[in-house]
C-alpha positions in Angstrom: 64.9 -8.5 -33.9 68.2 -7.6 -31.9 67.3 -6.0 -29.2 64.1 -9.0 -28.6 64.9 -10.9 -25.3 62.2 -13.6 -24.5 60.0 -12.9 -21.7 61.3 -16.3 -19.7 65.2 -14.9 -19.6 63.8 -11.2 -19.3 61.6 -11.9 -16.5 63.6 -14.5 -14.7 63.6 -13.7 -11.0 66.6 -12.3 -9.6 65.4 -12.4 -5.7 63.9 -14.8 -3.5 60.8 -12.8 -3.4 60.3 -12.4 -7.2 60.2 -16.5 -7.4 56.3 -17.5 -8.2 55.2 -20.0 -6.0 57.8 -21.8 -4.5 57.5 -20.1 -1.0 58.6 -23.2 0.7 61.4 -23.5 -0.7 62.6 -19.8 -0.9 61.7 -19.2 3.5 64.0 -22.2 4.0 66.9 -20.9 2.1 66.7 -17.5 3.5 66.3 -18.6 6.9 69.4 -20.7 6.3 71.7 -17.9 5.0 70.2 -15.8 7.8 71.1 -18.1 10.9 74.2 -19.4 9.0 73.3 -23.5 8.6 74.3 -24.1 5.4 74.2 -27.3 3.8 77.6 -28.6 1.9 75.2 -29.6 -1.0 71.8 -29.0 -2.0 69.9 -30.9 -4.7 66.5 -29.3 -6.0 64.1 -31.5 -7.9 61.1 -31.0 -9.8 59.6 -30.8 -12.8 61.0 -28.6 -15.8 60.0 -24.6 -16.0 59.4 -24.3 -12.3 62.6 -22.2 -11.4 65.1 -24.9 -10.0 68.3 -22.9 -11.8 66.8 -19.7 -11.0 66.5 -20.7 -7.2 70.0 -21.8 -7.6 71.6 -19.0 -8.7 69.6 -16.8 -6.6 71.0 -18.7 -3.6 74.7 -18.1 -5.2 74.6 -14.5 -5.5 72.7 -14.0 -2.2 75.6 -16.5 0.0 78.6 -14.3 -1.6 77.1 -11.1 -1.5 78.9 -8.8 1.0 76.3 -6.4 2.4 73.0 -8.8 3.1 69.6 -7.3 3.7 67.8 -7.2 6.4 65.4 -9.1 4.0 67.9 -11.9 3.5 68.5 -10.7 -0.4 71.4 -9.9 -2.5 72.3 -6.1 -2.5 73.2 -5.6 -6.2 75.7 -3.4 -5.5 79.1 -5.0 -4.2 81.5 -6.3 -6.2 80.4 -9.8 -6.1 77.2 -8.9 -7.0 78.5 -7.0 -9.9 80.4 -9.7 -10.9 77.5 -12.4 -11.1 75.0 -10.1 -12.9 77.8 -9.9 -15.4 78.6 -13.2 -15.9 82.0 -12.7 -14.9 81.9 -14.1 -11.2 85.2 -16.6 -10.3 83.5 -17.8 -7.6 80.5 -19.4 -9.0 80.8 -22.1 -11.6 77.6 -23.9 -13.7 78.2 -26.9 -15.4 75.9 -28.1 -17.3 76.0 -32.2 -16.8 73.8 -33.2 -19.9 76.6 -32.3 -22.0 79.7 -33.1 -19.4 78.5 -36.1 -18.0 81.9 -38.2 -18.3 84.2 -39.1 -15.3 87.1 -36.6 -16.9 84.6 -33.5 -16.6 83.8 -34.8 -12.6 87.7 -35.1 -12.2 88.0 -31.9 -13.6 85.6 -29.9 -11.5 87.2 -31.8 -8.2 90.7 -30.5 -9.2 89.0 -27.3 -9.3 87.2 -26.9 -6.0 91.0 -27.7 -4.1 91.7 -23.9 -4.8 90.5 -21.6 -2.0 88.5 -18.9 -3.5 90.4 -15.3 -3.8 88.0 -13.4 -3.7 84.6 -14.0 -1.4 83.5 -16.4 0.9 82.2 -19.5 -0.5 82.9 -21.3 -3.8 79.4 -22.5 -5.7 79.7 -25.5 -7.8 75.6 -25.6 -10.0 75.4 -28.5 -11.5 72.5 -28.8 -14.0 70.9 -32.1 -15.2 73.1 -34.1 -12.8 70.5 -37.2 -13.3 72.8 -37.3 -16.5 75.9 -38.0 -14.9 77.7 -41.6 -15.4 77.4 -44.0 -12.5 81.4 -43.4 -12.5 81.4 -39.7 -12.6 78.6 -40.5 -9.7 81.7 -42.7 -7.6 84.2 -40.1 -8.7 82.1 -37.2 -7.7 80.7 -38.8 -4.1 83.8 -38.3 -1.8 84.2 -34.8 -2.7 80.5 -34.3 -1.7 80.7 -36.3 1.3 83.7 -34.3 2.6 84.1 -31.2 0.6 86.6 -28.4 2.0 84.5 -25.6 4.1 84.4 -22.8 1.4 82.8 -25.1 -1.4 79.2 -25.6 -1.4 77.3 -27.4 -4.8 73.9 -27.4 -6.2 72.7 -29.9 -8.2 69.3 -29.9 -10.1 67.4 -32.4 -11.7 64.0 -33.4 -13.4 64.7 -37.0 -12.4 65.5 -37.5 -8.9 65.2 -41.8 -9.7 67.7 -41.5 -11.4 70.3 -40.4 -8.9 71.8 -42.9 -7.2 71.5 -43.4 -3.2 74.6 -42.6 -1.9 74.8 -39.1 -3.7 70.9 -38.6 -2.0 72.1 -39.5 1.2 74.5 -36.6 1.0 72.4 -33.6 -0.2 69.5 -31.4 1.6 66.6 -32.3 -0.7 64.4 -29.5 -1.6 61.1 -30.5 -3.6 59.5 -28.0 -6.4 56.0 -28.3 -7.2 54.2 -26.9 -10.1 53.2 -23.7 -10.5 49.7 -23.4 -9.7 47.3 -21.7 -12.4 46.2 -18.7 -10.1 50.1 -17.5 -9.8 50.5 -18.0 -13.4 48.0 -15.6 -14.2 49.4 -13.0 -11.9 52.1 -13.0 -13.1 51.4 -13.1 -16.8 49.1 -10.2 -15.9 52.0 -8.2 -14.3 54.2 -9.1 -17.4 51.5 -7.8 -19.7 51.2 -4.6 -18.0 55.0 -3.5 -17.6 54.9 -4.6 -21.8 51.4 -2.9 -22.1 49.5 -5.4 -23.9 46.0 -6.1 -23.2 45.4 -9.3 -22.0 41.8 -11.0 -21.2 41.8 -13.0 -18.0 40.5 -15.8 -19.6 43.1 -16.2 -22.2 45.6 -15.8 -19.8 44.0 -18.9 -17.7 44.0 -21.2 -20.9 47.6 -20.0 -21.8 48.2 -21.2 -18.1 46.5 -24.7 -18.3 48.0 -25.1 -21.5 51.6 -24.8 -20.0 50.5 -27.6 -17.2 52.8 -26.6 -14.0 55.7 -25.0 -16.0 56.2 -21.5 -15.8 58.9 -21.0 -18.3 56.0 -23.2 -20.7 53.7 -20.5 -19.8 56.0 -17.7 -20.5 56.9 -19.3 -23.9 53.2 -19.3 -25.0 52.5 -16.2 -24.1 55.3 -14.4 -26.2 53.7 -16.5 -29.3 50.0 -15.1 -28.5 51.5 -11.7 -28.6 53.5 -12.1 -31.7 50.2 -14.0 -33.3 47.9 -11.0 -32.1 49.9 -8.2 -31.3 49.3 -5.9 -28.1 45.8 -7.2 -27.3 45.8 -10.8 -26.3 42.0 -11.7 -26.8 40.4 -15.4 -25.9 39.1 -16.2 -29.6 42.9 -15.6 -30.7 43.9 -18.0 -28.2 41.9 -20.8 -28.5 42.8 -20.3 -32.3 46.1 -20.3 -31.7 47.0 -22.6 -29.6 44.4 -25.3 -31.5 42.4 -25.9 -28.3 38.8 -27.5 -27.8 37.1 -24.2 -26.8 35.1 -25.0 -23.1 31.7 -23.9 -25.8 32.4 -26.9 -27.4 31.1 -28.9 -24.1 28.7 -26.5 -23.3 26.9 -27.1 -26.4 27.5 -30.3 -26.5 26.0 -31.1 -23.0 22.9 -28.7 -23.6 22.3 -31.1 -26.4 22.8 -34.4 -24.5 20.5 -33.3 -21.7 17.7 -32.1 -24.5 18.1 -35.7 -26.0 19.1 -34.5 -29.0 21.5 -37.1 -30.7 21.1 -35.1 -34.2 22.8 -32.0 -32.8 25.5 -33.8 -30.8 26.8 -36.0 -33.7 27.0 -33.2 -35.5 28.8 -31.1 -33.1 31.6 -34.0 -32.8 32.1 -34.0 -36.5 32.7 -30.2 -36.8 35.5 -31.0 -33.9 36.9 -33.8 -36.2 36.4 -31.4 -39.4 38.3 -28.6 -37.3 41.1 -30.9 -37.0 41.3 -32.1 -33.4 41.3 -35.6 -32.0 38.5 -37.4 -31.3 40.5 -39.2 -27.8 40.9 -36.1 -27.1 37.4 -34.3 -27.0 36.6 -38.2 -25.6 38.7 -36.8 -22.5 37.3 -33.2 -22.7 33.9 -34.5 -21.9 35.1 -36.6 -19.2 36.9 -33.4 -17.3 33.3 -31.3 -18.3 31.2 -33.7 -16.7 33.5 -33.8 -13.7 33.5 -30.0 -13.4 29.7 -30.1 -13.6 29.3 -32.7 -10.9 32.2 -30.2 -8.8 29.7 -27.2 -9.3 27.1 -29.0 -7.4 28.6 -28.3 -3.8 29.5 -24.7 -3.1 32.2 -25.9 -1.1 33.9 -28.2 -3.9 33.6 -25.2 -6.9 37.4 -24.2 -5.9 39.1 -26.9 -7.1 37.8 -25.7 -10.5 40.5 -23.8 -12.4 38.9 -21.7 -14.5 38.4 -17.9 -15.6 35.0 -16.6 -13.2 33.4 -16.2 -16.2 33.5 -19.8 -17.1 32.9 -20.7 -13.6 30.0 -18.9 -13.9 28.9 -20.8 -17.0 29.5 -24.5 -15.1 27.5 -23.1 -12.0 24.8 -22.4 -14.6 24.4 -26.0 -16.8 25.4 -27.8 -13.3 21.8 -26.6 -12.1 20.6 -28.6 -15.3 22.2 -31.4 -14.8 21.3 -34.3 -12.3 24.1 -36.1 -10.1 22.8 -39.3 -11.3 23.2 -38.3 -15.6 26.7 -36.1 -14.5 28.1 -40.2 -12.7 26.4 -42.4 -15.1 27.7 -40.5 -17.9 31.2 -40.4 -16.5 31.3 -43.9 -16.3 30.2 -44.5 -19.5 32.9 -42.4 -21.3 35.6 -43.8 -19.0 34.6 -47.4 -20.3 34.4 -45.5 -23.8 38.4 -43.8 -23.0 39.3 -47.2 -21.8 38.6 -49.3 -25.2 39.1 -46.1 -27.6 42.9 -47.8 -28.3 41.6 -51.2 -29.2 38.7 -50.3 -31.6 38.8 -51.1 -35.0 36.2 -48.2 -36.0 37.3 -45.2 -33.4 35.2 -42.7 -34.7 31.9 -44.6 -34.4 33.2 -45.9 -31.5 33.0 -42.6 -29.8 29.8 -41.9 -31.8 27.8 -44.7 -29.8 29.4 -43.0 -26.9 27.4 -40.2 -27.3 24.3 -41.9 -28.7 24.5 -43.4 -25.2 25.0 -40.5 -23.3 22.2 -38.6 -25.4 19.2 -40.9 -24.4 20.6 -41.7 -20.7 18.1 -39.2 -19.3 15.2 -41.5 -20.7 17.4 -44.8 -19.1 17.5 -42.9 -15.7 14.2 -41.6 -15.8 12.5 -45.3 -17.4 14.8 -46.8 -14.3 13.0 -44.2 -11.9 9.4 -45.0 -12.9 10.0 -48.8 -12.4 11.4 -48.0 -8.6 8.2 -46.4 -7.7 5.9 -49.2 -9.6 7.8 -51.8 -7.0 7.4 -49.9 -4.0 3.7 -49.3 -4.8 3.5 -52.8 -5.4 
């Protein structure tokens, strides 16, 4: 219990390299530190997880670091280096504005960065959270930003860029995070699961990976509870059990029974889901992203934006074949109107039951709509 380090802190990127997908953002900084245009201040936004502290102290270590490589990465080896993998570097300060968010704490940083550093080159101010700062630590904080002496340089992240005001914006080299994507999530998982040597099925790795939605750290988090639910093999059934997620067989089954016309089977289905504990807005929304999937799968150059496992891919290629563009769209419509009044109803549970009676005798609407098309044109 010691020695246990979570995999987020024991797999947080030391290089520029080792970040997952933020190659944007990790090319410009390099190229900066290489040609030697550096900003005064940086401020990194994004969502949480996504490796906006990480990128910031990377970029610390790597300006202060003595002997550079030809890469544009921190050796690990000189004294500053040593130093910041310690925790015991003078020269690089975090703080940590959630918690010091005052105008005292600002003042107090300021007094700070008039001292020339003693050892190094540069002086790195990161300032966490800075969305939480006071409107007057904001005014006491701008004129040191605007005009800050040419050894100090600060870094300032935040989930909330809105809340920040102008005038600090106007002063900082914006650099935008996006969320991970789900394919670089399950490579790195996979890597992860090797160096520990746990077996890990592709699949469950992608739902662990949708289920952390962009955040990487999210992702990381999941996966150390998946293998302390199931130990060294990290199977898909274990997941979905898990995690309490509406299994993708849920929809298969449940469209296979829509496009049969069997209403029997379906309302059944839906209250095994409600017996099984999950939400019925939920699976509401489920069949809404199924039926969009399905209607993807019907153009070969449209199945990549599906982010799936190949072996559920394969599945939707499979039922998509089944199922006509006209039942896949009238369908979607009629849960959307179904999602849209789900809040308002009195009676949610039949509500969403005539939802699927609907949906289970469309194919006789469509086909009944069909027949009297070609009785007018023959007329």
């Amino acid at each position: 219990m010691e020695n246990f380090v979570v995999s987020a802190r024991k797999y947080r990127p030391a290089t520029f390299d080792s970040v997952v997908g933020q190659h944007h953002i990790t090319n410009t900084l390099k190229n900066a530190i290489s040609s030697k245009h550096l900003a005064q201040a940086f401020l990194f936004c994004g969502p949480r997880g996504v490796g906006k502290t990480t990128c910031a102290r990377i970029l610390a270590k790597t300006i202060n670091c003595q002997n550079i490589s030809p890469e544009t990465e921190a050796c690990n080896e000189c004294e500053s280096c040593r130093s910041f993998n310690s925790n015991s570097s003078f020269n690089i300060h975090e703080l940590d504005a959630a918690s010091n968010n005052s105008v005292e704490d600002i003042r107090n940083l300021v007094e700070q960065v008039r001292y020339a550093p003693q050892t190094g080159k540069y002086k790195i101010y990161i300032i966490d959270e800075v969305h939480m700062l006071s409107n007057q630590a904001f005014n006491a904080f701008l004129k040191t930003l605007e005009e800050p002496p040419s050894y100090a340089i600060f870094i300032l992240a935040t989930t909330e860029r809105h809340k920040i005001i102008p005038t600090i914006l106007s002063r900082c080299q914006i650099f935008d995070f996006n969320r991970i994507r789900i394919d670089d999530m399950v490579r790195h998982l996979g890597s992860i699961a090797q160096k520990e040597s746990i077996q890990a099925e592709p699949d469950a790795l992608h739902l662990i990976s949708q289920k952390a939605d962009g955040a990487l750290r999210d992702a990381l988090s999941i996966f150390d509870q998946m293998v302390t639910f199931s130990g060294s093999n990290v199977t898909y059934k274990a997941t979905v059990e898990n995690l309490h997620i509406l299994d993708y067989d849920y929809y298969f089954r449940l469209t296979d029974h829509l496009l049969e016309q069997n209403l029997p089977g379906a309302l059944l289905l839906f209250d095994e889901i409600l017996k099984n504990g999950f939400d019925a807005h939920n699976f509401l929304v489920g069949i809404a992203e199924h039926f969009r999937s399905l209607l993807v799968c019907k153009d070969v150059q449209t199945v990549q934006l599906l982010e799936v496992s190949d072996n559920i891919k394969a599945k939707y290629a499979e039922q998509s074949q089944k199922s006509t563009v006209s039942f896949l769209l009238s369908g979607l419509n009629v849960v959307s109107t179904c999602d849209t009044n789900y809040k308002s109803s009195k009676n949610q549970r039949l509500h969403v039951e005539l939802c699927l009676m609907k949906l289970a005798h469309l194919n006789a609407a469509l086909s009944f709509a069909n027949e009297g098309a070609d009785v007018k044109k023959l007329r």
